[in-house]
FIGUTOR-717221 format. One record per residue (C-alpha): chain; x, y, z; residue number from 1; residue in one letter. Coordinates in steps of 0.02 Angstrom, whole numbers, plus 50000, padded with zeros to 5 digits. Layout:
# residues N
NODE   unit       X       Y       Z   pos   code
NODE      A       X       Y       Z   NUM      A
...
//
This chain:
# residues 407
NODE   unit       X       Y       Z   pos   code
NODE      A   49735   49044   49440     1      X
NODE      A   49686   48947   49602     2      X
NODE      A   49804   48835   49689     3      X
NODE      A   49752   48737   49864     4      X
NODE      A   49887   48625   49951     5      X
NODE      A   49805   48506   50082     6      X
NODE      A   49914   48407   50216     7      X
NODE      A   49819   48245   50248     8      X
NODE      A   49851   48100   50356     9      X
NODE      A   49769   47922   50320    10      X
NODE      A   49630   47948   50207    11      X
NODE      A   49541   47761   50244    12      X
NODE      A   49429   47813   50395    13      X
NODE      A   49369   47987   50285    14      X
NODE      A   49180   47970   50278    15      X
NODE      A   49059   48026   50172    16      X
NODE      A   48982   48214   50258    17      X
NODE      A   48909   48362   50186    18      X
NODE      A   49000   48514   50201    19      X
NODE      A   48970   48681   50206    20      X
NODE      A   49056   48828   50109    21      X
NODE      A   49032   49007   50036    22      X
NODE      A   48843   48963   50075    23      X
NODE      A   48846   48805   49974    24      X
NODE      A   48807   48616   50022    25      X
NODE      A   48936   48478   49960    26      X
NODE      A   48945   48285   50024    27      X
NODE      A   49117   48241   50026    28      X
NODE      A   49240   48116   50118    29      X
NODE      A   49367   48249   50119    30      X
NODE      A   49341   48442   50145    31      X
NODE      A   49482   48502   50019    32      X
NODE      A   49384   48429   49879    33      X
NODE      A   49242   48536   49933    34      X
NODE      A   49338   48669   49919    35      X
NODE      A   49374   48638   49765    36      X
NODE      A   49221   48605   49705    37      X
NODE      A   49135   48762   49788    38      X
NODE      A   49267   48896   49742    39      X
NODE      A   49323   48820   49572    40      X
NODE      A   49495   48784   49615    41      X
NODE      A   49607   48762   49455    42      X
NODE      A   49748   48623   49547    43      X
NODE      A   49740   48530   49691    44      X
NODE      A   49898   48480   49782    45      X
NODE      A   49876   48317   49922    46      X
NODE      A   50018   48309   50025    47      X
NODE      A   50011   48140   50098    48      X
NODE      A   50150   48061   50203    49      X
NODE      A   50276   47936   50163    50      X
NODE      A   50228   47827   50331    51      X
NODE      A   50063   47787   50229    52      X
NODE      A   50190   47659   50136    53      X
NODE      A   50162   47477   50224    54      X
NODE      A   50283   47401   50247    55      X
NODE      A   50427   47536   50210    56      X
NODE      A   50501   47537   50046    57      X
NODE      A   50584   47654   49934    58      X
NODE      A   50537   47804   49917    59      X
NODE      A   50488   47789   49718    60      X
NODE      A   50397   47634   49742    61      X
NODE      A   50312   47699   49901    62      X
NODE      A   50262   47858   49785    63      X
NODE      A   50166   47750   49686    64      X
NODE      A   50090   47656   49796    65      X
NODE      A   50019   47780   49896    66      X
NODE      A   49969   47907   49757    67      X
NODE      A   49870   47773   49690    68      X
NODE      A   49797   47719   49877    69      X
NODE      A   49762   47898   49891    70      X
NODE      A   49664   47938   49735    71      X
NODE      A   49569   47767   49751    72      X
NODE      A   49509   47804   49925    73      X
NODE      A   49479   47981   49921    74      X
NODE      A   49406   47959   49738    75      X
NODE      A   49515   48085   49669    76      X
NODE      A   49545   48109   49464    77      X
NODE      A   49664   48277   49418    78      X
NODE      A   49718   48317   49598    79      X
NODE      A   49876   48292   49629    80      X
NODE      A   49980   48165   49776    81      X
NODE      A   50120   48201   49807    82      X
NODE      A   50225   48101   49953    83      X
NODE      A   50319   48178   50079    84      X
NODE      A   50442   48103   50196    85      X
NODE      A   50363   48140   50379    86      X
NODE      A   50417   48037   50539    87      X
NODE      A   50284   47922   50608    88      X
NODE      A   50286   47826   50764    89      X
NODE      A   50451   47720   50778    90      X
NODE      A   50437   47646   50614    91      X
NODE      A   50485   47827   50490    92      X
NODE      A   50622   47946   50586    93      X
NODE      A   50753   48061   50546    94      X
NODE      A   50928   47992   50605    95      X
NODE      A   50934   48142   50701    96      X
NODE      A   50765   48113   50785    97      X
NODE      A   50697   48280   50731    98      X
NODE      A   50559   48300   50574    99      X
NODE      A   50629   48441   50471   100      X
NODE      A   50644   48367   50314   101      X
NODE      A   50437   48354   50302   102      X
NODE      A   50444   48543   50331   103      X
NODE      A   50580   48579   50192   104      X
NODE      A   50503   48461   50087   105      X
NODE      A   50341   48549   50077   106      X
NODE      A   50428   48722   50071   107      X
NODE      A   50530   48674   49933   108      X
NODE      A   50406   48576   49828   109      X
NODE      A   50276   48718   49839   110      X
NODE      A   50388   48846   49788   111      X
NODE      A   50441   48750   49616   112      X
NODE      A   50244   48743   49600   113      X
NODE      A   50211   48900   49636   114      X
NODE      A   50340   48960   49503   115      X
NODE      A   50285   48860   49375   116      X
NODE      A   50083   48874   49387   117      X
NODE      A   50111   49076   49456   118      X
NODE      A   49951   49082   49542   119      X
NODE      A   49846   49241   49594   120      X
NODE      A   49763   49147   49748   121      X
NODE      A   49839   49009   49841   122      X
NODE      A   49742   48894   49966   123      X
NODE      A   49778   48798   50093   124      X
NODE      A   49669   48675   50211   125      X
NODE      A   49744   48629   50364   126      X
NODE      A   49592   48509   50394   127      X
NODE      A   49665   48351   50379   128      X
NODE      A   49817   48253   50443   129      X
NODE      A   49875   48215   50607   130      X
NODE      A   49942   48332   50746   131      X
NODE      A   50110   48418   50675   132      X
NODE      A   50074   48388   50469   133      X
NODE      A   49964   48556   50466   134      X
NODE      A   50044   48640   50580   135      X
NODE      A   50205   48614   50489   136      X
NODE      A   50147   48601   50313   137      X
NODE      A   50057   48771   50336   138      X
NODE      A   50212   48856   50400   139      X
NODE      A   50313   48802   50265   140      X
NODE      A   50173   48842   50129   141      X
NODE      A   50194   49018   50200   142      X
NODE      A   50355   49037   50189   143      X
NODE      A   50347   48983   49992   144      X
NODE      A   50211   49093   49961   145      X
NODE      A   50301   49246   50037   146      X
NODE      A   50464   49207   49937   147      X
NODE      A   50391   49196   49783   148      X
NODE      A   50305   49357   49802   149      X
NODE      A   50476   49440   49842   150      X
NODE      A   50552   49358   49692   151      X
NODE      A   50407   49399   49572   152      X
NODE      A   50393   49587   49638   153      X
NODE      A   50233   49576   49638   154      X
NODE      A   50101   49559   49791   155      X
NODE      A   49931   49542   49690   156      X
NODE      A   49912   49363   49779   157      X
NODE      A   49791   49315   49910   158      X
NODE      A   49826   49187   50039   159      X
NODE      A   49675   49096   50123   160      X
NODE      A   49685   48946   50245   161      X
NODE      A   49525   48834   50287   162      X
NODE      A   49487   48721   50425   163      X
NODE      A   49328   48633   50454   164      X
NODE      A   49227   48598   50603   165      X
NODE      A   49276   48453   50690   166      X
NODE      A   49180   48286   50613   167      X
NODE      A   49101   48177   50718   168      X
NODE      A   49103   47972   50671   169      X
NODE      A   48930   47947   50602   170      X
NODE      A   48856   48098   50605   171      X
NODE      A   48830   48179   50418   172      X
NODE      A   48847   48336   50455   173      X
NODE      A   48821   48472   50380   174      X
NODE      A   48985   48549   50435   175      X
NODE      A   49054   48722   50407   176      X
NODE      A   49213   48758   50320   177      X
NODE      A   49283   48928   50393   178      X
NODE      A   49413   49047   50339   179      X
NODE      A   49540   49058   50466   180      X
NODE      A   49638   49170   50389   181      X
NODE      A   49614   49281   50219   182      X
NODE      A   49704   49419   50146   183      X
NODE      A   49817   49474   50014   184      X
NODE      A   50008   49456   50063   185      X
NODE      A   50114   49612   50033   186      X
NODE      A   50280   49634   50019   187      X
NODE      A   50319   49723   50158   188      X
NODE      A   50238   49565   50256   189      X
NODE      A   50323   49439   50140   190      X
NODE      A   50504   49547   50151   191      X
NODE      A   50484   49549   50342   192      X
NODE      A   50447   49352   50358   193      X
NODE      A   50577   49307   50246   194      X
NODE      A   50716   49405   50351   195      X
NODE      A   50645   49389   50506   196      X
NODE      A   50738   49221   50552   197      X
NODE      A   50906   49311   50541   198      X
NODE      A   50886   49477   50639   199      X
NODE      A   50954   49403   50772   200      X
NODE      A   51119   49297   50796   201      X
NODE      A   51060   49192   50931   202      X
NODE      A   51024   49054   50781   203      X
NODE      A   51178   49085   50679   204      X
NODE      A   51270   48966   50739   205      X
NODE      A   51137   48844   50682   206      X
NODE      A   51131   48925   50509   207      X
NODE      A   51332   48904   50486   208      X
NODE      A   51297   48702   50521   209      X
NODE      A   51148   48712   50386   210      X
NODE      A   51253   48794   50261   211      X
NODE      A   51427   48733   50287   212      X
NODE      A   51558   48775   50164   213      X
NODE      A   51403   48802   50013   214      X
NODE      A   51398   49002   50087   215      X
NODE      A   51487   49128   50182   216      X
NODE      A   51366   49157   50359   217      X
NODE      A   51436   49297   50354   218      X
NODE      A   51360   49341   50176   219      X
NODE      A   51186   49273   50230   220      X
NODE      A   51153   49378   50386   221      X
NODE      A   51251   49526   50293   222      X
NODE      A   51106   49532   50179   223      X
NODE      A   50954   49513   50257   224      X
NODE      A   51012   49625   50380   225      X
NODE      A   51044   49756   50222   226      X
NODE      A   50855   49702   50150   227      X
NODE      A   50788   49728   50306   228      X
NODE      A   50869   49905   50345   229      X
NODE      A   50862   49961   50159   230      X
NODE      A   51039   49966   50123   231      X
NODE      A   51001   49928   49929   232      X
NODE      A   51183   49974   49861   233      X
NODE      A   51234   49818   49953   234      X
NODE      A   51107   49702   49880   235      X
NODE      A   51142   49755   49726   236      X
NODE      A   51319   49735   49722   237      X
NODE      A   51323   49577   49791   238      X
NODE      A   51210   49503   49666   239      X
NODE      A   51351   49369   49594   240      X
NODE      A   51380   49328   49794   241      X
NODE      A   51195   49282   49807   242      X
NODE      A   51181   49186   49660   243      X
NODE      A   51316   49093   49679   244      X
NODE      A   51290   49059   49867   245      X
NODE      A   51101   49018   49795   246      X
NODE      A   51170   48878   49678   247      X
NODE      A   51254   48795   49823   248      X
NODE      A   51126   48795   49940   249      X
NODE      A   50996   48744   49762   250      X
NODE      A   51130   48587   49733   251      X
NODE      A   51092   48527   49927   252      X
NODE      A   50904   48560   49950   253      X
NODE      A   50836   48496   49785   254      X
NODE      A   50868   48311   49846   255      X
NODE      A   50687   48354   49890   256      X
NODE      A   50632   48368   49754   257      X
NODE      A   50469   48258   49720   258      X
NODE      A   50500   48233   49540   259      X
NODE      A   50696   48176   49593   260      X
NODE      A   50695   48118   49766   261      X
NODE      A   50876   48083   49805   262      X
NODE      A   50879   48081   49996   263      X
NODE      A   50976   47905   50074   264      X
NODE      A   50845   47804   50156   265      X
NODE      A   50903   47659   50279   266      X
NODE      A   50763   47515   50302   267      X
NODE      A   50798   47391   50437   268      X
NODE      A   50673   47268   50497   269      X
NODE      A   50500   47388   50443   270      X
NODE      A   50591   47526   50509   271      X
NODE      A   50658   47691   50378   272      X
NODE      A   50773   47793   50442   273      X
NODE      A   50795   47958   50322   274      X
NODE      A   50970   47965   50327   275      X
NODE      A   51006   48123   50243   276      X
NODE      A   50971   48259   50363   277      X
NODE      A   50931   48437   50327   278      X
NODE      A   50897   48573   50463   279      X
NODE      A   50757   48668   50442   280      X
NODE      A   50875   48842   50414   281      X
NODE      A   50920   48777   50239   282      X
NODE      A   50734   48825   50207   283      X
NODE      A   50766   49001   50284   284      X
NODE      A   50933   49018   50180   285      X
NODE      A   50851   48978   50015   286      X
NODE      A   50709   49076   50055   287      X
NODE      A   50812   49218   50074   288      X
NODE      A   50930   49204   49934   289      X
NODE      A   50790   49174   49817   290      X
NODE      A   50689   49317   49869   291      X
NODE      A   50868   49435   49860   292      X
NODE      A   50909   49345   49677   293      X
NODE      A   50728   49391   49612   294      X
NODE      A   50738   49566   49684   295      X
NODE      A   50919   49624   49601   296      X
NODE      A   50875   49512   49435   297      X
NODE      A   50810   49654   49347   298      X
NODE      A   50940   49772   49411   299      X
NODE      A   51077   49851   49263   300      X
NODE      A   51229   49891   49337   301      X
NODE      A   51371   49978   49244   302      X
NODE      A   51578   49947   49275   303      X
NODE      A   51703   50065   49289   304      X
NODE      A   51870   50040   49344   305      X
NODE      A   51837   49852   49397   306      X
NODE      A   51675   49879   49494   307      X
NODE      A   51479   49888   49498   308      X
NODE      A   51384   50031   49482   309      X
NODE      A   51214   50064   49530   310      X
NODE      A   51114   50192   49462   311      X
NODE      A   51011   50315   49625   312      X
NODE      A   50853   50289   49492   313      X
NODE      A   50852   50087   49528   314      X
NODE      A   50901   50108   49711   315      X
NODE      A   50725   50230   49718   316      X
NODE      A   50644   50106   49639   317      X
NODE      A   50692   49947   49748   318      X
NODE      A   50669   50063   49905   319      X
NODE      A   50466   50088   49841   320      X
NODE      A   50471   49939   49817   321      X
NODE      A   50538   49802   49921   322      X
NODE      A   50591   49914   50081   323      X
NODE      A   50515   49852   50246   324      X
NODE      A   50435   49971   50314   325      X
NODE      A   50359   50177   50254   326      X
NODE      A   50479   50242   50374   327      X
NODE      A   50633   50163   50293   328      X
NODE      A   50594   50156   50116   329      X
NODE      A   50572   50380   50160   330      X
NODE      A   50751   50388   50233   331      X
NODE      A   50813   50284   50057   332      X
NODE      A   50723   50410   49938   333      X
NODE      A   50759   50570   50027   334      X
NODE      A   50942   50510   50022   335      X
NODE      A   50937   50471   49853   336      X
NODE      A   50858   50643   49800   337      X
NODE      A   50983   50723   49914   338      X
NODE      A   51130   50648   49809   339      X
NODE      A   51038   50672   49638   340      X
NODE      A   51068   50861   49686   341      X
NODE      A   51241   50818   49713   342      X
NODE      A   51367   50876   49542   343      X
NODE      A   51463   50749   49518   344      X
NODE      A   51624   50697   49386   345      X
NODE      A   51638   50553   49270   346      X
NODE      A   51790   50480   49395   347      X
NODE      A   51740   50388   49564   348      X
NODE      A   51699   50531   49697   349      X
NODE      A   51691   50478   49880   350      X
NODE      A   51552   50541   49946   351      X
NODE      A   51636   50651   50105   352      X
NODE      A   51741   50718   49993   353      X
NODE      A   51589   50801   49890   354      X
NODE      A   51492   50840   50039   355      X
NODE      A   51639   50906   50155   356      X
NODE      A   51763   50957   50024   357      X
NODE      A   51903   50877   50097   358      X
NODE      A   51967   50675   50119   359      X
NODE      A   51896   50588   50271   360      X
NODE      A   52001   50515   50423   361      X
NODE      A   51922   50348   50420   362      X
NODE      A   51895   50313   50223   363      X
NODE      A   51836   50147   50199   364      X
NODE      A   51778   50132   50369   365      X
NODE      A   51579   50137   50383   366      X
NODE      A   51510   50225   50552   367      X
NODE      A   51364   50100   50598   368      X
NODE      A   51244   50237   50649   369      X
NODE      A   51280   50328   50491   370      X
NODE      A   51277   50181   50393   371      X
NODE      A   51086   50136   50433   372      X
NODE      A   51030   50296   50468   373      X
NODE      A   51079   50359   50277   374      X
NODE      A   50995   50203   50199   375      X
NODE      A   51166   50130   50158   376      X
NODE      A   51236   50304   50089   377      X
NODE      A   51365   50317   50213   378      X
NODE      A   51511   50437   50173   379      X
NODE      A   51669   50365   50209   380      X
NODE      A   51623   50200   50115   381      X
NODE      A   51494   50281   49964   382      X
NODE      A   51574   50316   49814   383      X
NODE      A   51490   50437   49663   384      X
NODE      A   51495   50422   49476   385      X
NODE      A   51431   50517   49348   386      X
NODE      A   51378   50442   49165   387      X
NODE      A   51253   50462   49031   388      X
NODE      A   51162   50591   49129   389      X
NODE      A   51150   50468   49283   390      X
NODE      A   51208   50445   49437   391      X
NODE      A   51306   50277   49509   392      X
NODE      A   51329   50232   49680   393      X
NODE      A   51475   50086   49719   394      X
NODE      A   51578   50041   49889   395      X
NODE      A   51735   50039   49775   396      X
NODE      A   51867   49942   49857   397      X
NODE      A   51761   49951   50045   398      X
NODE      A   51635   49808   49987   399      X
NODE      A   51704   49704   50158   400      X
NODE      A   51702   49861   50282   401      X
NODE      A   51503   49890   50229   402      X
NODE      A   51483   49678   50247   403      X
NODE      A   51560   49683   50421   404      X
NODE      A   51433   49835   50494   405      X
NODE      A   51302   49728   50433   406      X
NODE      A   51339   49547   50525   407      X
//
């Protein structure tokens, strides 16, 4: 299954050129349809902008009108238009001056299509549209493309983006359509771009304004700094955290949705003013909790005595898996066949105790170093379990000294 997204700006001054690709000759007014033609794409999705809508109306009627402007013009039959709400001039703006909702838009929009057509290459031609709608609408094609992998588990996709060579007014052509980037995205690549946004705290502050009251900060940069250093046991058993901070942040960012497009719009004299404003980190956020929700889905956990257990066979499996790097997901497995060595009872152990036979100063109080060093198996705050032949892992009654190490 082939899917190619393709920003474009005003499609009425597209002229008829030939274009070149994978050694084949197509005459076209716009290069995406080439592609499609040449590599046998299976859906086409046209991103076109809401500022194509003159004068300014709502956003359902302007849908219309410019999906059917579109299609006419570009001569399009099972492609597919869908309108996003980009600034333009003085006429379409944010309230808060900025353009972030185009980018969340497309990031959210993709994702839902990604999900529901599950494709095994996605394209994306950056060809069209003017000045920040690539640039943008590539970025946040990325970062859909990357969650979804995460929350699939599986990095068989292959991400290619296309540009062609400048046209010039007039001139036919032929013009080349190059690969500016090819390659299948992996999930250490798609882990590390997902989480990459919160290694650093500079930006939380900005993150606690996207989120509000939906989800703890706290929470968010708690766990992507856990995915990222392959604390596992803490994903885990935070799962009904994420999904519930993930429902929150789902109710707020599906206003974007193209099929339900909820966000206020002011129009005063020709001019729309989007008045519901979204930061871009709401993106980042659902990114995040998505990928985390996907990766723990499969996960069976067992209670005892009013908590989660984790079995060291699924925390191997995640750390093969989903870790971030060779070097961490080897500390995570040699830990875990460390402790599978370990004899353990059917009542909650803590895990100095087995190892130094003797109750720790500081129980329930993680030491950082240890903490990340030991793939999330620190002592003082790692509790043992053994049942049906297995062994659990749980931070019984320490689940808020682990969160705090991990800020």
């Amino acid at each position: 299954m082939k899917v190619l997204f393709a920003p474009i700006g005003d499609p009425k001054n597209y002229e008829q050129v030939n274009y070149i690709i994978d050694s084949k000759t197509l005459q076209t007014n716009a290069s995406f349809k080439a592609i499609e033609q040449a590599l046998d794409v299976d859906d086409v999705i046209v991103y076109a902008g809401l500022s194509l809508c003159k004068p300014p109306k709502d956003y359902n009627t302007c849908f219309e009108n410019i999906s059917t402007d579109v299609k006419q013009k570009l001569n399009l039959d099972k492609e597919k238009v869908i309108v996003a709400p980009n600034i333009f001039g003085s006429k379409f703006i944010q309230a808060d001056r900025k353009n972030t909702l185009y980018y969340n838009f497309i990031y959210y929009n993709t994702l839902k299509i990604l999900e529901e057509e599950k494709p095994d290459e996605v394209y994306i031609d950056i060809t069209h549209g003017i000045n920040y709608m690539p640039l943008l609408a590539t970025d946040a094609i990325k970062l859909a493309t990357y969650t979804y992998v995460v929350e699939k588990g599986e990095d068989k996709l292959r991400l290619t983006i296309f540009d062609s060579e400048p046209v010039i007014r007039g001139n036919p052509g032929p013009y080349n359509i190059d690969k500016v980037f090819e390659g299948k995205v992996y999930m250490r690549q798609a882990v590390l771009f997902i989480v990459t946004p919160f290694l650093s705290s500079e930006n939380k502050s900005n993150v606690k304004k996207a989120v509000g009251k939906t989800c703890d900060t706290d929470l968010i940069y708690s766990l992507a700094n856990a995915l990222f250093s392959g604390i596992f046991p803490y994903i885990v058993l935070s799962r009904d955290e994420v999904k519930k901070c993930l429902d929150g942040i789902e109710g707020e960012i599906k206003v974007l949705d193209h099929k339900d497009f909820i966000v206020k719009i002011q129009l005063d004299n020709d001019v729309l003013t989007y008045k519901t404003v979204l930061p871009i980190e709401i993106s980042y956020v659902h990114s995040l909790l998505t990928a985390i929700n996907g990766i723990v889905r499969g996960i069976n956990t067992i209670n005892y005595g009013g908590s989660e257990w984790v079995s060291l066979e699924d925390i191997e499996s995640l750390a093969k898996k989903f870790s971030s790097s060779e070097t961490i997901s080897a500390v995570v497995r040699n830990e875990v066949d460390k402790l599978k060595s370990v004899k353990v009872g059917e009542s909650p152990q803590l895990l100095a105790e087995v190892l130094d036979g003797e109750k720790p100063r500081k129980k329930c109080s993680a030491d950082e170093r240890n903490l990340f060093a030991h793939g999330g198996f620190e002592k003082n705050v790692t509790y043992l379990l053994g049942k049906d032949g297995k062994t659990y892992v749980s931070y019984v009654d320490c689940k808020g000294e682990v969160k705090n190490h991990l800020k």
